[in-house]
KEKE-3310 file (N, C-alpha, C; in steps of 0.2 Angstrom, whole numbers, plus 5000, padded with zeros to 4 digits):
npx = (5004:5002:5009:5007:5015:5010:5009:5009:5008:5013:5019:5028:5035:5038:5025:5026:5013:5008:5009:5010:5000:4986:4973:4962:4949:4936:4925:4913:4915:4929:4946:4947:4959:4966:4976:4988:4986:4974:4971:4964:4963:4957:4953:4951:4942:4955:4966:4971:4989:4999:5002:5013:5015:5029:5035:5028:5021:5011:5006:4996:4987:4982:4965)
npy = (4994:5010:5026:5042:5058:5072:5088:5107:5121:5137:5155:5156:5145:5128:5114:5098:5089:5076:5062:5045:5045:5038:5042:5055:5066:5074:5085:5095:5111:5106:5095:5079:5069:5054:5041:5027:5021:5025:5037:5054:5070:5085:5098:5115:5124:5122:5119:5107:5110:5104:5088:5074:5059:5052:5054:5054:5066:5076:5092:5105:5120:5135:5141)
npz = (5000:4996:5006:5010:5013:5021:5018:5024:5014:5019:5020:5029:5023:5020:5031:5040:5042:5043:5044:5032:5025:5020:5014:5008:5010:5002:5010:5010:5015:5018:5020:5026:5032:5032:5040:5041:5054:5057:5061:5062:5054:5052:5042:5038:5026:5014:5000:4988:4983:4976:4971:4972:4963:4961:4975:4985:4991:4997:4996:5003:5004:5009:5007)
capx = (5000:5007:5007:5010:5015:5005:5011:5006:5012:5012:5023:5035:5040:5032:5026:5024:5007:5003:5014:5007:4993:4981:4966:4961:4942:4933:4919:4910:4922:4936:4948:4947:4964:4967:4985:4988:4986:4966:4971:4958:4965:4953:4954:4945:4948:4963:4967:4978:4994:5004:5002:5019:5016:5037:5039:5021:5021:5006:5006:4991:4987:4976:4960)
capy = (5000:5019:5030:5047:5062:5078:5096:5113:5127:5145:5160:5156:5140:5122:5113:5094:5088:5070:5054:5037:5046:5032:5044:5061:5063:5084:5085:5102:5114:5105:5090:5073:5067:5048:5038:5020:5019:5027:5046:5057:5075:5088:5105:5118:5129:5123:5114:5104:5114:5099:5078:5073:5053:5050:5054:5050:5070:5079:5099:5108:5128:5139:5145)
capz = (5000:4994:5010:5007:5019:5019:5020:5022:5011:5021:5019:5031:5022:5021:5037:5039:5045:5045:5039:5034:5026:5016:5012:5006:5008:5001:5013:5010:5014:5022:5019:5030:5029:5036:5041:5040:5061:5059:5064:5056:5054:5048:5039:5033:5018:5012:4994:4986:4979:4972:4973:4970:4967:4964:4981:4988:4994:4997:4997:5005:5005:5012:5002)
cpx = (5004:5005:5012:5011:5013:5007:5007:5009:5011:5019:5028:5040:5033:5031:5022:5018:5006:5007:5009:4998:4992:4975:4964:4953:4940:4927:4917:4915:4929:4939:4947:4955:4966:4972:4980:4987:4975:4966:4968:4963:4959:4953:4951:4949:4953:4960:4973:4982:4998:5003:5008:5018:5022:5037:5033:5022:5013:5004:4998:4992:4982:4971:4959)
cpy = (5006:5022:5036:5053:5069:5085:5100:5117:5133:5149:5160:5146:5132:5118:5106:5091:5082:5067:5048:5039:5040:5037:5051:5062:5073:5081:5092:5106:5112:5098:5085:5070:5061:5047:5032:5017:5022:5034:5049:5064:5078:5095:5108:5122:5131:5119:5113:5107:5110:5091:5075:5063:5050:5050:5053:5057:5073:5088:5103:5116:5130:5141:5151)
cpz = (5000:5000:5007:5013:5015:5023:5018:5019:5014:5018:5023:5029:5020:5029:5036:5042:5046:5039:5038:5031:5018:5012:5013:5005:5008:5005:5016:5009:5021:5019:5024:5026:5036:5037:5041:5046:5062:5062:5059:5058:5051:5047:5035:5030:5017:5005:4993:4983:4974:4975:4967:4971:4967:4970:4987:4993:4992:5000:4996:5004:5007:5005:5002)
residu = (UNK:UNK:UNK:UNK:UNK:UNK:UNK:UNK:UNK:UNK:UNK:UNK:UNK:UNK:UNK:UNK:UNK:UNK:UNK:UNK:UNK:UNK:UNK:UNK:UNK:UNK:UNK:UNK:UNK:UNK:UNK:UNK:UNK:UNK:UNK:UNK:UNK:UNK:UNK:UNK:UNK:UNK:UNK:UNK:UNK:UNK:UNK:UNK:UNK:UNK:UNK:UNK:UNK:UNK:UNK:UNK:UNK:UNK:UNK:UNK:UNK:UNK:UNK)
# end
């Protein structure tokens, strides 16, 4: 199974959020973002900036 790890893009650089992640769920206006351990993370208006599958990276940004 591909786990991917999930970053945020701000202005003072990138910031790493959440390793091991399994699953990307759009629900209304927020992401649901899973790991391969069952950890839910949830975020509102953000989008995805870049899905890097070479390196199974996942760059989020603000709305």
């Amino acid at each position: 199974m591909c786990r991917s790890t999930v970053y945020m893009s701000t202005a003072d650089g990138v910031l790493e959020l959440m390793q091991g992640v399994v699953r990307i769920v759009k629900e209304e206006d927020r992401l649901v973002i899973l790991d391969d351990l069952g950890e839910r993370l949830e975020l509102r208006d953000v989008r995805v900036k870049e899905i890097n599958l070479m390196s199974n990276n996942i760059v989020l940004e603000k709305e």
